[in-house]
Structures are given as C-alpha cells and as structure tokens.
C-alpha positions, 0 to 999 in steps of 0.5 A: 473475497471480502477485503479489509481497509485499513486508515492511514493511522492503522498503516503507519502504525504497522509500517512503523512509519512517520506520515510523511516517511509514509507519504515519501514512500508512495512518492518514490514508489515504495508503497502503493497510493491510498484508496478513496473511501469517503470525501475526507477519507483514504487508506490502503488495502490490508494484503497491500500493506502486508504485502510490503512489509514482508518484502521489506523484512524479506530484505527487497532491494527498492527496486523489487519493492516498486516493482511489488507495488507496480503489480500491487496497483495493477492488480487493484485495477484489474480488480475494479475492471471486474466488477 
C-alpha cells in the first residue's frame, strides 16, 4: 500500500488550520505528530488527515478524536515494526 505524505502546508490548507492552531491540536492530542521525512522536513500521512477531518465533520467529541489519534499513531507504529 503506497502511502502519500502530505508537508505541513498541504495539511494546514486542508484542515483549514492556522500553524500553531495545528501545532496546539498535536499538543492536546487532537491530531497525530508529524512524520520526519528529511533533516529539515516533516508532514503527516494523508489517510491520517483525512481520517480527523472526517471525525471532525462527523461531529466527534475530543475525546473520540484523541482516541482516533492514539489508534492513528499505534497503527504507524505497528506498521513500522513490520517492515
């Protein structure tokens, strides 16, 4: 499964997001920490973002949300176990 990362201006737009509105989300657990892809360079999974946006349309309690991102994150780590 080929997986699209998307930079962190890409995800702001499609959030509709301020940066540090965005950076405050993943601070509080309401959306999953970036994913180093260079020394300089960083941004998120593209199923992770739609993921939270449609939780957030579907109208999820915070709660539900950081739970989402909990699994979100467990599931990158799985994921990297393995390969």
């Amino acid at each position: 499964m080929a997986t699209t990362i998307l930079r962190i201006p890409v995800v702001l737009r499609l959030r509709g997001r301020s940066r540090s509105g965005h950076y405050l989300d993943i601070q509080q657990g309401l959306f999953p920490h970036p994913v180093k892809i260079g020394l300089r360079a960083a941004g998120h999974p593209e199923h992770e973002v739609e993921a939270v946006n449609t939780a957030r349309i579907a109208g999820k309690s915070d709660e539900e949300i950081r739970a989402l991102v909990l699994k979100l994150e467990a599931d990158r780590r799985a994921a990297a176990v393995d390969q």
